[in-house]
Backbone bond lengths (Angstrom), bond angles and torsions (degrees), N, CA, C in turn:
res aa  C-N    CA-C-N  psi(-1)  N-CA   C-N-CA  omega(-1)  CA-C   N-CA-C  phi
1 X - - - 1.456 - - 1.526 108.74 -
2 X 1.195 110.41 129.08 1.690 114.97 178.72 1.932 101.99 -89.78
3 X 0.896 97.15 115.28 1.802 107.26 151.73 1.852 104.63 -85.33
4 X 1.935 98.00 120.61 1.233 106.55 -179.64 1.384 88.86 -108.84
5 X 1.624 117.96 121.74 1.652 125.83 138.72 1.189 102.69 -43.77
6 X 1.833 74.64 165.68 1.568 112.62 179.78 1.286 114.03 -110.46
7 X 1.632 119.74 124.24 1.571 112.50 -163.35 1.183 97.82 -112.64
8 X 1.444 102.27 178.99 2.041 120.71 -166.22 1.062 111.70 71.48
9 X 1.612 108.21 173.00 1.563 106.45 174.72 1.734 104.93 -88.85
10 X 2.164 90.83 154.72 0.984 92.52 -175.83 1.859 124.57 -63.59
11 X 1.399 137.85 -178.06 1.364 137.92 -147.48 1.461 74.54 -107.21
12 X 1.482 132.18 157.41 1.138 171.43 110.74 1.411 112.91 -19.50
13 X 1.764 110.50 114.25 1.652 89.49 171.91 1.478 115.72 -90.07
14 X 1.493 108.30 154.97 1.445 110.49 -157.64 2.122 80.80 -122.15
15 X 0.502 94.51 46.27 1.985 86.11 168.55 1.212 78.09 -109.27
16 X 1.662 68.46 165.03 1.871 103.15 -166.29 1.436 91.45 -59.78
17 X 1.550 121.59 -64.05 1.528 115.69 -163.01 1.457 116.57 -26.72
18 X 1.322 109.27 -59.03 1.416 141.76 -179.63 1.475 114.15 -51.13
19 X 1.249 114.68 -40.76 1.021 117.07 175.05 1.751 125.69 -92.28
20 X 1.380 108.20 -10.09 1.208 120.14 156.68 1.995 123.55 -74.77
21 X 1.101 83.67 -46.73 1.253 94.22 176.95 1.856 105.88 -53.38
22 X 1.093 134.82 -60.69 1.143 143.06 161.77 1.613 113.75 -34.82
23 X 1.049 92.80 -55.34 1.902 93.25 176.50 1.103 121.95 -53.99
24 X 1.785 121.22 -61.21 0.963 145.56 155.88 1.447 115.58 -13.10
25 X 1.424 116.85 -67.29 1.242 139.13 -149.01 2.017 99.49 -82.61
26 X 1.722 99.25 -40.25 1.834 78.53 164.05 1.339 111.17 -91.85
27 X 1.516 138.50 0.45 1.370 117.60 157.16 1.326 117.29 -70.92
28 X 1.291 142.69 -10.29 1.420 138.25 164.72 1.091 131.52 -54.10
29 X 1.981 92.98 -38.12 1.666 99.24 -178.08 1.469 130.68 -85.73
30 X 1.856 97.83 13.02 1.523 138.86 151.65 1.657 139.48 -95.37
31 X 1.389 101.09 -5.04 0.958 102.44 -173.42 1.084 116.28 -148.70
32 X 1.306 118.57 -18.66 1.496 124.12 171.31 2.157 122.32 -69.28
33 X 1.696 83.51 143.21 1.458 79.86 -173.69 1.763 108.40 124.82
34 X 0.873 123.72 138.63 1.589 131.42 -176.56 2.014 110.97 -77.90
35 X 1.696 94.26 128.39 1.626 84.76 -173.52 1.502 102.59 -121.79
36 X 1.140 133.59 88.37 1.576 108.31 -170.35 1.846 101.18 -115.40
37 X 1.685 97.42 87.74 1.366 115.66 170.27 1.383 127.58 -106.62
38 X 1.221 112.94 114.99 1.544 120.00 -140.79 2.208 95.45 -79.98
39 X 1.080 99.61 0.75 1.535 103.01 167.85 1.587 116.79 -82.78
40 X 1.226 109.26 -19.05 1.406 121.51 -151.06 1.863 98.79 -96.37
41 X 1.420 106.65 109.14 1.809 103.93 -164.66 1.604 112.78 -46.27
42 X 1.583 115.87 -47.41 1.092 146.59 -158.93 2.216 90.00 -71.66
43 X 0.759 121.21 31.72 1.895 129.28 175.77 1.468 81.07 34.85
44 X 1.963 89.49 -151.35 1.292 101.35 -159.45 1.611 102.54 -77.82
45 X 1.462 93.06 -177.41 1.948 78.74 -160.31 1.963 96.38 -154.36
46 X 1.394 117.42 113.12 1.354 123.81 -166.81 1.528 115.74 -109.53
47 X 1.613 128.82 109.33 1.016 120.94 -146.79 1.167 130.07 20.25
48 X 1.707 121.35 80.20 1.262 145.40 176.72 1.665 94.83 64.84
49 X 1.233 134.52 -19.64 1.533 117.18 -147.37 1.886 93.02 -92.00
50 X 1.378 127.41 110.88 1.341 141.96 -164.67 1.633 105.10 -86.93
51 X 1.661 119.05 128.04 0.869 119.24 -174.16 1.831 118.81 -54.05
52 X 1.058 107.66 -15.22 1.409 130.70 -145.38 1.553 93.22 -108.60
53 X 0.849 128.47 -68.43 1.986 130.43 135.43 1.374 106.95 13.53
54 X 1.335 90.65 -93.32 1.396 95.96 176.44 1.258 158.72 -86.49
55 X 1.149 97.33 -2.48 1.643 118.15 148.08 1.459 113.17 -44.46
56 X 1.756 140.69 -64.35 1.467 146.32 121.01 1.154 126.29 4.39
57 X 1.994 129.55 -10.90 1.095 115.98 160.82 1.295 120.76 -76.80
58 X 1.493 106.40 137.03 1.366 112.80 175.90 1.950 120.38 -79.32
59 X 1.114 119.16 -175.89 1.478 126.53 -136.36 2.199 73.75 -88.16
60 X 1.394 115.27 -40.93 1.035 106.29 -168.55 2.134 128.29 -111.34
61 X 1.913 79.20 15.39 1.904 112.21 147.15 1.864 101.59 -64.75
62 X 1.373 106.54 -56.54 1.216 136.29 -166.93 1.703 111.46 -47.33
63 X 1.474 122.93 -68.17 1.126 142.36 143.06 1.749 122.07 -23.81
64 X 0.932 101.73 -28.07 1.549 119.43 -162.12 1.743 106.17 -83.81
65 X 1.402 85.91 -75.39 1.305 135.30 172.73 2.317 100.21 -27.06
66 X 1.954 83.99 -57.30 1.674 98.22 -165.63 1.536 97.34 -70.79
67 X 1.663 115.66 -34.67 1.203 91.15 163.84 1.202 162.49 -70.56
68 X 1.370 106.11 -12.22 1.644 111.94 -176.90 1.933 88.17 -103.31
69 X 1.077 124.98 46.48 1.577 128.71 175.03 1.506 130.18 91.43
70 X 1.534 127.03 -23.17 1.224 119.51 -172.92 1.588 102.13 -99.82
71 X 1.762 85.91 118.15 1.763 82.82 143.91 1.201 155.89 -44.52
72 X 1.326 160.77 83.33 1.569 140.26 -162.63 1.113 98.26 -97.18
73 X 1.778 102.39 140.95 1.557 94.44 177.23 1.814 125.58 -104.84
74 X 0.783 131.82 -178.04 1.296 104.39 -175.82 1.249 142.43 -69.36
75 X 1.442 114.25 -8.56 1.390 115.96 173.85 1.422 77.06 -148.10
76 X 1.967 90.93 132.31 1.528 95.90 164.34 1.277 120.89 -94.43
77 X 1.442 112.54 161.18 1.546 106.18 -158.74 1.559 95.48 -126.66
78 X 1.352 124.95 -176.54 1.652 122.49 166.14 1.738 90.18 -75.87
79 X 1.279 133.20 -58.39 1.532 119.87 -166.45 0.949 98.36 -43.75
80 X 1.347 137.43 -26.75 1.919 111.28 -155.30 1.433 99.06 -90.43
81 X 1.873 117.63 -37.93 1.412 108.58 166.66 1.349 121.08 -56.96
82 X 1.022 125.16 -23.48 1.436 146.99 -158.79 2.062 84.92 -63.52
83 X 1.492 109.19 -93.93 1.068 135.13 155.57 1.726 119.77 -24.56
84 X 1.308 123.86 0.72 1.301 120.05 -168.87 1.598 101.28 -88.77
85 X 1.567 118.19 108.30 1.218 94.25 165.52 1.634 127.68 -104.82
86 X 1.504 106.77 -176.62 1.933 105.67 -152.60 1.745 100.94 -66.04
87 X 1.078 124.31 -18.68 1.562 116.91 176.99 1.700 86.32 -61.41
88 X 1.177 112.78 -80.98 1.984 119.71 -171.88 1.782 102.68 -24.26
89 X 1.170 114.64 -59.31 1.193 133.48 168.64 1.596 113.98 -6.14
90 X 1.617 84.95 -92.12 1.425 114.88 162.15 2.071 141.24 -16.96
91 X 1.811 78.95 -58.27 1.107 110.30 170.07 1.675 116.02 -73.74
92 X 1.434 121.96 -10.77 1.423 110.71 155.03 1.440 110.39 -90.97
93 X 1.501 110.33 -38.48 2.036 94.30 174.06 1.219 139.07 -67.53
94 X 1.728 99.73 0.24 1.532 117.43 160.57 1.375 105.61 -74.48
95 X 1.265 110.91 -69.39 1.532 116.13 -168.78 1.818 100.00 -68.90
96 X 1.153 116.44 -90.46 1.772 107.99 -155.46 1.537 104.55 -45.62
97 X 1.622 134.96 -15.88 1.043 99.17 -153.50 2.028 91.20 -132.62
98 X 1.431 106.04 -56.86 1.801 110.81 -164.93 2.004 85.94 -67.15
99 X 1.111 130.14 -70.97 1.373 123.72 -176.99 1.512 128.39 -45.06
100 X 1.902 95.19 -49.83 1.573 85.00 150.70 1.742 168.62 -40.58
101 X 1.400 86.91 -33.79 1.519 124.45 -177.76 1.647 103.30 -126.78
102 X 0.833 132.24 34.37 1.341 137.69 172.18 1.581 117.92 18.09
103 X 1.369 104.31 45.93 1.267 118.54 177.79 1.686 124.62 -32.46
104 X 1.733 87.88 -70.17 1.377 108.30 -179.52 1.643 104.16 -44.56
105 X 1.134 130.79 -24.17 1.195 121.26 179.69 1.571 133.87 -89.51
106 X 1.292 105.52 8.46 1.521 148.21 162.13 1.542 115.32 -59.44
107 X 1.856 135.52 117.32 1.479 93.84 173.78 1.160 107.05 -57.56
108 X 1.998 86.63 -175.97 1.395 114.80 -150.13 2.213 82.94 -100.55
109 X 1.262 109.21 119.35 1.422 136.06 39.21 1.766 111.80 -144.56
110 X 1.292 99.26 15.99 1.692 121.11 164.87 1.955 93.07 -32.14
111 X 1.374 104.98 -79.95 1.065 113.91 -146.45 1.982 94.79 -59.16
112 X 0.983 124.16 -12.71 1.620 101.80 -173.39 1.934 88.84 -114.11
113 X 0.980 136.74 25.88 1.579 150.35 158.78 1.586 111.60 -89.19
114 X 1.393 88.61 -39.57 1.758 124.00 -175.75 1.527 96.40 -42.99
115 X 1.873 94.63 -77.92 1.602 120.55 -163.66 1.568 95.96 -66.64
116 X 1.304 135.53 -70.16 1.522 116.63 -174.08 1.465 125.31 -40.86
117 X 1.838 110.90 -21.51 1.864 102.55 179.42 1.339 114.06 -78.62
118 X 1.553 120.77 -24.68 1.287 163.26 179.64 1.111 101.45 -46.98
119 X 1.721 116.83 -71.02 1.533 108.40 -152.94 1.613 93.42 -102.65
120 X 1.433 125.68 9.32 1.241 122.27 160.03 1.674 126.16 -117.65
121 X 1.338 119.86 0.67 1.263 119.29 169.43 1.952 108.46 -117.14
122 X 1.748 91.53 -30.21 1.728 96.36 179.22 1.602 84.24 105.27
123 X 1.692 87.68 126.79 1.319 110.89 171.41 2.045 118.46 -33.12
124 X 1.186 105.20 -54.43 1.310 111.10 167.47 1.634 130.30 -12.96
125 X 1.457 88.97 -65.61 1.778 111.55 -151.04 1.335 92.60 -114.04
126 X 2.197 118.09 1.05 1.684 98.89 164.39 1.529 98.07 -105.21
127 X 1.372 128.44 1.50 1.328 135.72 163.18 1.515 109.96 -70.40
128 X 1.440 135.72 -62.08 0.735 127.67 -157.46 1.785 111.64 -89.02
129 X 2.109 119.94 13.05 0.817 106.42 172.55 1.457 98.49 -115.59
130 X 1.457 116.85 7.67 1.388 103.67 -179.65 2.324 103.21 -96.94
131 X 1.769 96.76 2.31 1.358 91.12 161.05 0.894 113.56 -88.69
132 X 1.221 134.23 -36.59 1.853 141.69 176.70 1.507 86.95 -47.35
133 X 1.404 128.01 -63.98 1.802 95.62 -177.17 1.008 134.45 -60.68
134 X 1.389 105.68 -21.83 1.603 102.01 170.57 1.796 116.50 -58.06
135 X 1.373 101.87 -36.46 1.190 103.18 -177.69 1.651 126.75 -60.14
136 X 1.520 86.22 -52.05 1.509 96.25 153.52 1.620 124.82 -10.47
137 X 2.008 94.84 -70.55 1.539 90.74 -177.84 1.323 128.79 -100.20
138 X 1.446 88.95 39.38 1.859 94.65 171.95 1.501 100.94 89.50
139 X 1.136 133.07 51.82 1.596 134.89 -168.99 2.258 84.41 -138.88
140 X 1.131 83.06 131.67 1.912 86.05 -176.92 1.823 89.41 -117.57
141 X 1.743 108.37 114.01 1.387 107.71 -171.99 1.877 79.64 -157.25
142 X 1.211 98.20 145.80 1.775 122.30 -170.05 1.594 75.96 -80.85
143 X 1.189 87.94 159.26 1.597 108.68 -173.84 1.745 117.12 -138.08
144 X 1.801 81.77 77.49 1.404 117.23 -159.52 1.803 105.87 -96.19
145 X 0.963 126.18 -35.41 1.437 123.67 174.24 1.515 103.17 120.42
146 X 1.843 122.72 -23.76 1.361 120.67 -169.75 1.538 101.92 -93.49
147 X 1.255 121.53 165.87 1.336 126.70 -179.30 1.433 91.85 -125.50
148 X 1.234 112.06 80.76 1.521 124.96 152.56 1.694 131.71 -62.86
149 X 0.805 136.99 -167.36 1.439 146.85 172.96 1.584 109.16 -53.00
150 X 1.120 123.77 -58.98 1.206 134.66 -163.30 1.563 99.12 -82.86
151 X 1.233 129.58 -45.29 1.277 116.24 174.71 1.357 115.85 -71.88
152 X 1.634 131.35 -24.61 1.370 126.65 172.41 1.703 103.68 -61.37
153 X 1.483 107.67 -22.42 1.789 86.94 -148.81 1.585 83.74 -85.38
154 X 1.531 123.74 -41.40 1.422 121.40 164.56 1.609 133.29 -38.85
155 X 1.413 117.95 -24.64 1.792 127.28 175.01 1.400 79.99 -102.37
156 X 1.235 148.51 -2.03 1.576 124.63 -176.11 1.878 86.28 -85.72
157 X 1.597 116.05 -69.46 1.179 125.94 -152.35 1.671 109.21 -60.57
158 X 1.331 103.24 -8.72 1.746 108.07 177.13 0.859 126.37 -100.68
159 X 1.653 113.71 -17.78 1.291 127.15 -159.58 1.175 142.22 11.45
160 X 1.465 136.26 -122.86 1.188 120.99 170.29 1.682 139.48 -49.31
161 X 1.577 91.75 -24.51 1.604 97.30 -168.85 1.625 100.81 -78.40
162 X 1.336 125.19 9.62 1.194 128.34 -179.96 1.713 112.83 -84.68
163 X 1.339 105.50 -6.11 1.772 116.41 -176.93 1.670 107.41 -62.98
164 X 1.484 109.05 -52.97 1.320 108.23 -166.81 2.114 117.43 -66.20
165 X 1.521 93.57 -29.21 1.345 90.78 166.78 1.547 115.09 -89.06
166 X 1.303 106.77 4.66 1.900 111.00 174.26 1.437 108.45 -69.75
167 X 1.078 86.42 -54.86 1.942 103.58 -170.04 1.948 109.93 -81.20
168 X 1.127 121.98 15.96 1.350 128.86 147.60 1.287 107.05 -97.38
169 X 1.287 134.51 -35.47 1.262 126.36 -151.78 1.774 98.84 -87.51
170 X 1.481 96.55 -34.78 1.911 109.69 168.41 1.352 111.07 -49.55
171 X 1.220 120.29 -41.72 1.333 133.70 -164.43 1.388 107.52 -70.34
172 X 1.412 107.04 -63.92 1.522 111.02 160.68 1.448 128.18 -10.42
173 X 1.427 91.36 -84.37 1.767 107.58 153.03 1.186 126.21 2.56
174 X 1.452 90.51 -81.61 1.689 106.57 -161.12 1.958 102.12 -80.41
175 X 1.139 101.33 -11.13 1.692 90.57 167.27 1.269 127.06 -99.89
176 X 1.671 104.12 -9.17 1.413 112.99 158.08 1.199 110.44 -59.63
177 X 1.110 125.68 -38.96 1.824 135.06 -162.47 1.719 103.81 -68.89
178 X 1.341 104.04 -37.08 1.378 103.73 176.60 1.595 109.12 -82.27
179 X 1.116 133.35 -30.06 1.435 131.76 -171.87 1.912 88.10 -73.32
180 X 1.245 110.43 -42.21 1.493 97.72 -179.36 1.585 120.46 -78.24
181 X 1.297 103.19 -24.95 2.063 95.43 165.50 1.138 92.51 -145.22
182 X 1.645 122.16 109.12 0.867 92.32 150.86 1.678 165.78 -116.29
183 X 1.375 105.92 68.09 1.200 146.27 -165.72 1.407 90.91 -77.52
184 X 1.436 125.05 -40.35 1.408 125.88 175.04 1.707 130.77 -49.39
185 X 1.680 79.34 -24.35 2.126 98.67 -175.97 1.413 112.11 -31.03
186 X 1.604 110.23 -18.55 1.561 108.41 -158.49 1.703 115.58 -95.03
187 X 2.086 92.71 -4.99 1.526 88.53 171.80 0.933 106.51 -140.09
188 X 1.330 119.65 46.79 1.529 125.39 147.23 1.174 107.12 -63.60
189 X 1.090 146.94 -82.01 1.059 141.21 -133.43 1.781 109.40 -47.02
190 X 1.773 108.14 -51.19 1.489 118.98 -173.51 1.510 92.24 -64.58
191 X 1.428 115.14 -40.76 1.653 106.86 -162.61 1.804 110.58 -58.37
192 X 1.240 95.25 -11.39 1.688 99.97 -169.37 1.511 121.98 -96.52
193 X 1.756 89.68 -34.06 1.651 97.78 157.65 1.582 103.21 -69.16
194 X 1.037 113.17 -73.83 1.855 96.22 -172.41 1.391 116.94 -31.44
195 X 1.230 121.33 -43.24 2.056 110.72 -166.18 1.452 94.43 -76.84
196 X 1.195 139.69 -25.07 1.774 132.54 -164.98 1.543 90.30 -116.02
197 X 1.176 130.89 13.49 2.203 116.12 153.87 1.124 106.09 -53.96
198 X 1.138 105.45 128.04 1.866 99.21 168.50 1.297 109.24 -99.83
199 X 1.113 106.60 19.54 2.388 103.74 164.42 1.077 79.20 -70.72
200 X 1.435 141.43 -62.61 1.758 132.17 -143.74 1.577 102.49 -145.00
């Protein structure tokens, strides 16, 4: 009896878990680490998660939040960011942000390009530049900030090749930010490597 292997490499899991986990894991190597720069509006700020952030969760962020494991306590303090570690972390960019916005349901790797413009420009203004790519490729969608129906079915039909006009439109962004203060001049430079990484 012949036993026939199995050739090539094995397939990649693409579940959400799986695919969060991956996302996750290159926004860390952006965000992780304690920042308490008294220039920075957002206070002190503990793996990406901004004191100022979260102060703004609401009663049913809160609820959310307790369910998939983290406590919040009632008034956030700098100790508690202080003390926040990257599992806790994590567990809000699951909840406020990849579950929220149904990222994971984005192709793969839109949706974790998605969450890094997200938790650094605000869902808003990484919505309304990942419609500007759509527009880009001939997709006619109001350029509203929500990712409604019509814009999912538009990042569905483009899919991946929609990254390279994502990450111009990020770019944009972040040099608008400097034409509007520019006090910002000092993080362009990282802001520019982040929107053109091609991990995400």
């Amino acid at each position: 009896m012949v036993t026939i292997l199995p050739t090539g490499d094995p397939q990649p899991d693409t579940s959400p878990d799986a695919r969060f986990t991956a996302a996750v894991g290159r926004l860390r190597s952006r965000e992780g680490g304690l920042v308490d720069d008294p220039k920075d509006p957002g206070g002190i700020t503990h793996h990406g998660i901004a004191i100022n952030f979260a102060k703004r969760w609401s009663a049913a962020d809160r609820r959310q939040l307790a369910a998939a494991g983290l406590a919040v306590p009632g008034t956030i303090t700098p100790d508690w960011i202080r003390g926040l570690t990257w599992d806790e972390a994590a567990v809000v960019y699951r909840v406020l942000w990849w579950d929220r916005y149904d990222y994971w349901a984005l192709p793969d790797p839109v949706g974790a390009k998605a969450l890094d413009a997200a938790v650094n420009l605000g869902p808003v203004r990484a919505h309304t530049a990942l419609q500007r790519a759509c527009r880009a490729h001939g997709r006619r969608l109001t350029e509203d900030g929500i990712l409604g129906p019509r814009s999912r079915a538009a990042i569905g039909e483009i899919g991946a090749a929609i990254i390279p006009a994502y990450r111009s439109e990020i770019a944009a962004l972040y040099r608008e930010e400097v034409v509007r203060d520019p006090r910002d001049q000092r993080y362009i430079r990282g802001w520019l490597i982040r929107a053109y990484d091609e991990e995400a």
